[in-house]
C-alpha positions as CSV (number, residue, x, y, z in Angstrom):
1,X,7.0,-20.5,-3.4
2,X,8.2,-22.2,-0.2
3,X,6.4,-21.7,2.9
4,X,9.6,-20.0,4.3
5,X,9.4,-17.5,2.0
6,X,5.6,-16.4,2.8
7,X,6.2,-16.5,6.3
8,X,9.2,-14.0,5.7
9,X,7.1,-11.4,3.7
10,X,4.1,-11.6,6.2
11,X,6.8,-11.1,8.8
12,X,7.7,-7.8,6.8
13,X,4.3,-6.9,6.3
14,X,3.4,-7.4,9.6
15,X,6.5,-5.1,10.6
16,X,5.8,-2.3,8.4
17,X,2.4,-1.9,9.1
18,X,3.0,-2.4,13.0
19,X,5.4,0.8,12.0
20,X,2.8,3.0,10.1
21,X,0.3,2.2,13.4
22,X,2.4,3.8,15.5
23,X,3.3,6.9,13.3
24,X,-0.4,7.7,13.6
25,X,-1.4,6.8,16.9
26,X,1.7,9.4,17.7
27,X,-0.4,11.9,15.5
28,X,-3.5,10.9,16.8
29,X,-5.3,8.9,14.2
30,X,-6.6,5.4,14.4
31,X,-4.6,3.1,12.0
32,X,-6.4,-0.4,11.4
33,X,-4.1,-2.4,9.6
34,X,-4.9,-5.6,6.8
35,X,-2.3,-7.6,5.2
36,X,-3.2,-9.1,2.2
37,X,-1.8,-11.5,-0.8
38,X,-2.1,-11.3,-4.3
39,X,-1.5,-8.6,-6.7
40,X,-1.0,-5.6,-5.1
41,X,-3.2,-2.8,-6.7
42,X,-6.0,-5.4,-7.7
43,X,-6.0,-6.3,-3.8
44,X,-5.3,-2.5,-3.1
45,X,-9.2,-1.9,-5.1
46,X,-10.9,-5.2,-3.6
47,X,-10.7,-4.3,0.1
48,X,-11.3,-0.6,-0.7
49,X,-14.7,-1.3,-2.6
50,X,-15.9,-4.1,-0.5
51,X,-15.1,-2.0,2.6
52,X,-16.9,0.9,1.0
53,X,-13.4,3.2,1.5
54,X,-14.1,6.6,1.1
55,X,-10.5,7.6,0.5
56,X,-7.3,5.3,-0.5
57,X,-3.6,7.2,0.8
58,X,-0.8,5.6,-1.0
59,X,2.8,6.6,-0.7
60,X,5.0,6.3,-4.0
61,X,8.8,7.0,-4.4
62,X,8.2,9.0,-7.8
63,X,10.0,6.2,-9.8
64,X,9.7,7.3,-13.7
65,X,10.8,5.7,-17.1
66,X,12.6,1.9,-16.8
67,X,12.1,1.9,-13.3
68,X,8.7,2.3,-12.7
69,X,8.3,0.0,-15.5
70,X,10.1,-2.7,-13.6
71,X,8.6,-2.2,-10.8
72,X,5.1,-2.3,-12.0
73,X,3.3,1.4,-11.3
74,X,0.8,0.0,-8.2
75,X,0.2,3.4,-7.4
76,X,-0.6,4.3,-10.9
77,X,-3.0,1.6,-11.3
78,X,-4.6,2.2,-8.3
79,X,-4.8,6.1,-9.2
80,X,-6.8,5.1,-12.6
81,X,-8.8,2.5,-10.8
82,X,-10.0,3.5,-7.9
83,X,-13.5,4.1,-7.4
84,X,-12.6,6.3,-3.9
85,X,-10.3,9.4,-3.8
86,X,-7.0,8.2,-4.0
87,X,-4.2,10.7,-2.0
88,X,-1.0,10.2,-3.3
89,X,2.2,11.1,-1.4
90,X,5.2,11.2,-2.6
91,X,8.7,10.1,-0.6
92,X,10.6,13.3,0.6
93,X,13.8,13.5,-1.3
94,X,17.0,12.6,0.5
């Protein structure tokens, strides 16, 4: 993949997870954020067992049938994975 093309991603990353920070620092709770590459759930249960996580929160959109198929079911993989709790919440409805 061209360099550009990492750089943008870890320019969204960095932007989401700069977002998610200050949603809980609003709520009170400390937020320590990691970006990493690779595939998502198997980098998802890395970090959380070498880290010794206690709990794993993921949010999902509730995707079902084709399109959860398509889009690869990270949260699902992480939920039958995990060695931690996993808490899974879902994306309010519009």
């Amino acid at each position: 993949m061209p360099e550009s093309y990492d750089w943008e991603i870890g320019k969204e990353g960095s932007e989401a997870t700069a977002e998610i920070e200050e949603m809980g620092k609003a709520e009170g709770v400390t937020v320590n954020t990691v970006l990493l590459q690779g595939y998502p759930a198997q980098e998802i249960l890395n970090f959380a067992e070498k880290n010794d996580i206690d709990m794993i929160v993921m949010g999902t959109r509730g995707k079902t049938g084709i399109d959860r198929f398509l889009v690869g079911g990270v949260t699902e993989k992480v939920v039958r994975n995990a060695k931690a709790e996993v808490l899974v919440v879902r994306e309010p409805c519009p």
